[in-house]
N, C-alpha and C positions, 0 to 999 in steps of 0.2 A: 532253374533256367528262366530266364527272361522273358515274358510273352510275347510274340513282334507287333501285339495292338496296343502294348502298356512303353511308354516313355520312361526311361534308363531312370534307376533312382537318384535323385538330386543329394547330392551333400553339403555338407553347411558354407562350401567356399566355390559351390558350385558357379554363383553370381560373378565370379572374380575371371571365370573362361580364360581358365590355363589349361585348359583340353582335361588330359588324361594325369599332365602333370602335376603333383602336391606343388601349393603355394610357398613359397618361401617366408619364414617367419615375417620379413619387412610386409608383403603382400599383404598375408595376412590384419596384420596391426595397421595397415594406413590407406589400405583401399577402401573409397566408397563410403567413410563413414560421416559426412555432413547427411543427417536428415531434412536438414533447412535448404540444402541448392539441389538441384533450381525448385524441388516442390517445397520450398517456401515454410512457412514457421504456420502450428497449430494454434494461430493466432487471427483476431479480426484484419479484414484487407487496413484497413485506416490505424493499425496500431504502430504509434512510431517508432519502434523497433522493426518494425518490419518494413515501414516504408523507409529507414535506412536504410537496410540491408539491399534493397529494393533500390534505393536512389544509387547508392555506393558499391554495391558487387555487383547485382548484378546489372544496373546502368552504368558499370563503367566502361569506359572507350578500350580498355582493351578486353578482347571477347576470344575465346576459343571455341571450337566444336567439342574437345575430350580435355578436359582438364587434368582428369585420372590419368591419363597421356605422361605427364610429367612424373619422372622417380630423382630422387634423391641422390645423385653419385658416391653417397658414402653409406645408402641405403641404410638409416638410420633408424635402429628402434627404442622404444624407451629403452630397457634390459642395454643396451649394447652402449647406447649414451650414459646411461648413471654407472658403466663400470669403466668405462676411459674414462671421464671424468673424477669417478673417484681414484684412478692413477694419476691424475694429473694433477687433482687438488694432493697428493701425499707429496708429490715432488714440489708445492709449493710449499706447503705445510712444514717441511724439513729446510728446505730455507730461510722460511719465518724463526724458525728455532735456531737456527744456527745466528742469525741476526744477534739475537735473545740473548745466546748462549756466548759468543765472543765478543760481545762490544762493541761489532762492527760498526756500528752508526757514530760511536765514540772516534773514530780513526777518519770517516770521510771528511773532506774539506768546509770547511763552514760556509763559505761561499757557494758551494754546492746544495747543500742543505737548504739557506736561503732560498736558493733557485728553485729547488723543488716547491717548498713552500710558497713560492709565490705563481708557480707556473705549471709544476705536475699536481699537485694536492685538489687543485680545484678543478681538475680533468672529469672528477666525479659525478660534476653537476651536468655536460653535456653529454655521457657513458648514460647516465639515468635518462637524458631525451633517447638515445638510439635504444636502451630497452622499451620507452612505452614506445616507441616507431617500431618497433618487430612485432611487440603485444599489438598491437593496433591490425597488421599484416594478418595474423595469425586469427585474430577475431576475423576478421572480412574474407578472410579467403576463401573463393571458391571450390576449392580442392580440399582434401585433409592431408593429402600427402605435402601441399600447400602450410596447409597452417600447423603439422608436425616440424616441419622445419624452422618458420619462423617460432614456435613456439619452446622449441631447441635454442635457438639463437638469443630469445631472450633470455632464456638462464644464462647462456653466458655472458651478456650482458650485464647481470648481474652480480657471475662470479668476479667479471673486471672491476666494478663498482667495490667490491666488498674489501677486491686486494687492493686498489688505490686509499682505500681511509686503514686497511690497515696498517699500510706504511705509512700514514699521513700519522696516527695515531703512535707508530713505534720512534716518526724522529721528533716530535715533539719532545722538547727538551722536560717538561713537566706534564702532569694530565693537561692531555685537550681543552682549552678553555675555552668557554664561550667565545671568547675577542678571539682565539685565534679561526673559532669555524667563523664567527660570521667574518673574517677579514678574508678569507677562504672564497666564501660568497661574492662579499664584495666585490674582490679578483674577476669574478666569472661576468656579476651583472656590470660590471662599468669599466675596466681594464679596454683597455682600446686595442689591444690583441684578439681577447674577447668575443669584441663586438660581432663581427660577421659571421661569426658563427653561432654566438647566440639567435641571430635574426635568423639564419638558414636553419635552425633545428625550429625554432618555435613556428617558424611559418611549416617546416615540415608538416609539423603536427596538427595544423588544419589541413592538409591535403588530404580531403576525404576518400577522393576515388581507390579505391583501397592497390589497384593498378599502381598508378601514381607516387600512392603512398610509399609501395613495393618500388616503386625506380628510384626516388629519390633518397630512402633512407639506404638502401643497398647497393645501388649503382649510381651513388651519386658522393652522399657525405659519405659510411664508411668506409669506403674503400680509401679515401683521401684522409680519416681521420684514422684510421685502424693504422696505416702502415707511418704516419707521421709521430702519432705515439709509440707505439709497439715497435717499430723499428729504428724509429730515430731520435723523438726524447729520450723516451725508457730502452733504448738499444744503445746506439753506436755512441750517441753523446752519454748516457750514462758510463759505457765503458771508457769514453776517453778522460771522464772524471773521477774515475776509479770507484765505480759505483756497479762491478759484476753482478752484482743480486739480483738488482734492480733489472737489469742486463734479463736474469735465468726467469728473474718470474712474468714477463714482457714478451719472452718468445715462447712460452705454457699458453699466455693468453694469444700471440698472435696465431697457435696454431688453430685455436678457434675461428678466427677471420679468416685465415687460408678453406675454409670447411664454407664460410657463411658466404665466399664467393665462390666456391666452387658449386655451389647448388644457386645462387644467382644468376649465373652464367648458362646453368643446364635449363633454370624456369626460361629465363631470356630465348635460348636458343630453340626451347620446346613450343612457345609462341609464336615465332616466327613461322619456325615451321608446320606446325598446324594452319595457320590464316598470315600470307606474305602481309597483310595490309596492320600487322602487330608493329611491325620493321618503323614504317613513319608514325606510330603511336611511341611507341618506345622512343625513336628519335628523338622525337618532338619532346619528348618531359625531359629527356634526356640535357637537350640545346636550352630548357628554360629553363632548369635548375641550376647548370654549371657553370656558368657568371658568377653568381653568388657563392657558390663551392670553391672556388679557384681563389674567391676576394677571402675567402675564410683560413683557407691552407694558406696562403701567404703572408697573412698578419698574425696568425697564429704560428707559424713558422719560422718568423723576425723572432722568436723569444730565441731562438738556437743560439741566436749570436750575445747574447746574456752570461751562457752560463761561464764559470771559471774556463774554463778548455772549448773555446765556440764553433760550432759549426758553419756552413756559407748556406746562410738562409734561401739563396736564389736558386743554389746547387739540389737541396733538399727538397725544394714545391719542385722544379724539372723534372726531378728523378720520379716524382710520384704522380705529375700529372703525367708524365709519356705514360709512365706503367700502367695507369687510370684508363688514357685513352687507349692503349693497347689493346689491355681487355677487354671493355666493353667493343672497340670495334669487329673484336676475335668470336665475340657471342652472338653481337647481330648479324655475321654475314653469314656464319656458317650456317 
């Protein structure tokens, strides 16, 4: 029996004050574990790692009282991400074989092929900005429940990376040649489609305030590029150019983006509501990145009407800027 002068014995998840209740494995694994916020790194005050950290999370303009506040809506732990994902990579995996195995790239339209090669293939080079933009989140966050997500999101960033050059590598008519990646390249740095989105990633990527950094690369570029790829290159114009594969392994990956804004939307709405004065911070990055978002989705969105079978360029940026503004205004007010 318990003495009434001696205080209840602590258990090891005692810190996490879920009363009397066991933590949930998520709890567990993603509460509370930055040593660095806010007490700071076992480092001298003048060390410039810590007066980053110092300039960039924790001076950034958007501030909360509980950070630990925010969960995950798909309450995600590692154990539970590397086994949907390895379901997910087996269902791509089997359509890369099938690829392989029937000759299908033998059968699609050459003009089609062309297309890709000159417009999906070098999709790779901006997919690799939005992974170091999530790594970048994921470093600076103040939260861990914060930076297990963004640091979630990078691997899939990743996994999208790996299956755009593998297709890039199965239509190559011969091995991959130098001339063809650097013409690849090329595409990305000087193609006048390109360009506005080159500029809106690269400036991304000096947006230090690691806030900032979090609006622009998640409520800003992918939500505009995720559903412009994933659903409408590699979607509906793949299928209307007789390109279903392309179609099955595009909606694997956009189920990732449907995940990487649904926990955008809960951090967005979990600021607000902790400190209303998050609403006009948020705004504000909001109204100063999406000029340059909207100049990127529409020049990059004029490639639709290229391919063999074209889509209506103007139809496709409408459909994703309404859907764009939808959400984010469904996050801020609530």
């Amino acid at each position: 029996m318990t003495r009434p002068d001696r205080p209840p014995a602590r258990k090891t998840y005692t810190r996490l004050q879920t009363g009397r209740r066991i933590p949930t494995e998520y709890e567990l694994t993603s509460t509370d574990l930055h040593y660095n916020y806010p007490r700071r790194f076992e480092l001298p005050a003048n060390n410039p790692v810590v007066d980053w950290y110092h300039r960039y999370r924790e001076g950034s303009a958007l501030q909360a009282h509980d950070w630990e506040g925010f969960a995950d809506p798909r309450s995600t732990t590692y154990r539970m991400y590397t086994q949907l994902q390895d379901g997910r990579e087996d269902v791509i995996d089997g359509l890369l074989r099938e690829v392989d195995d029937t000759g299908y790239d033998a059968r699609l339209d050459d003009e089609w092929v062309a297309f890709l090669d000159r417009w999906y293939s070098p999709l790779r080079f901006p997919v690799h900005g939005l992974q170091m933009l999530a790594a970048y989140v994921a470093q600076l966050a103040p939260s861990s429940r914060i930076t297990s997500c963004a640091a979630f999101q990078t691997g899939d960033e990743m996994r999208r990376i790996q299956r755009i050059a593998y297709r890039t590598v199965q239509l190559a008519t011969a091995p991959l040649s130098d001339e063809a990646v650097a013409r690849q390249r090329a595409a990305w740095e000087d193609a006048a489609a390109f360009q506005p989105l080159r500029e809106l990633v690269e400036r991304a990527l000096v947006a230090y305030d690691w806030g900032e950094s979090f609006i622009v690369t998640n409520a800003v570029v992918k939500p505009r590029l995720d559903r412009l790829v994933n659903q409408h290159v590699a979607g509906t114009l793949a299928t209307a150019n007789g390109d279903p594969i392309l179609a099955s392994i595009h909606f694997s990956l956009d189920e990732d983006a449907h995940w990487h804004r649904q926990w955008t939307a809960a951090l967005i709405r979990h600021a607000v509501a902790d400190d209303a004065a998050n609403a006009e911070v948020l705004s504000g990055w909001i109204e100063k990145w999406t000029p340059l978002a909207s100049e990127a989705l529409a020049a990059l969105a004029g490639v639709t009407a290229e391919a063999p079978v074209p889509l209506d360029p103007s139809a496709v940026t409408a459909g994703i800027e309404d859907a764009v503004s939808r959400e984010v205004d469904a996050a801020l007010t609530r």
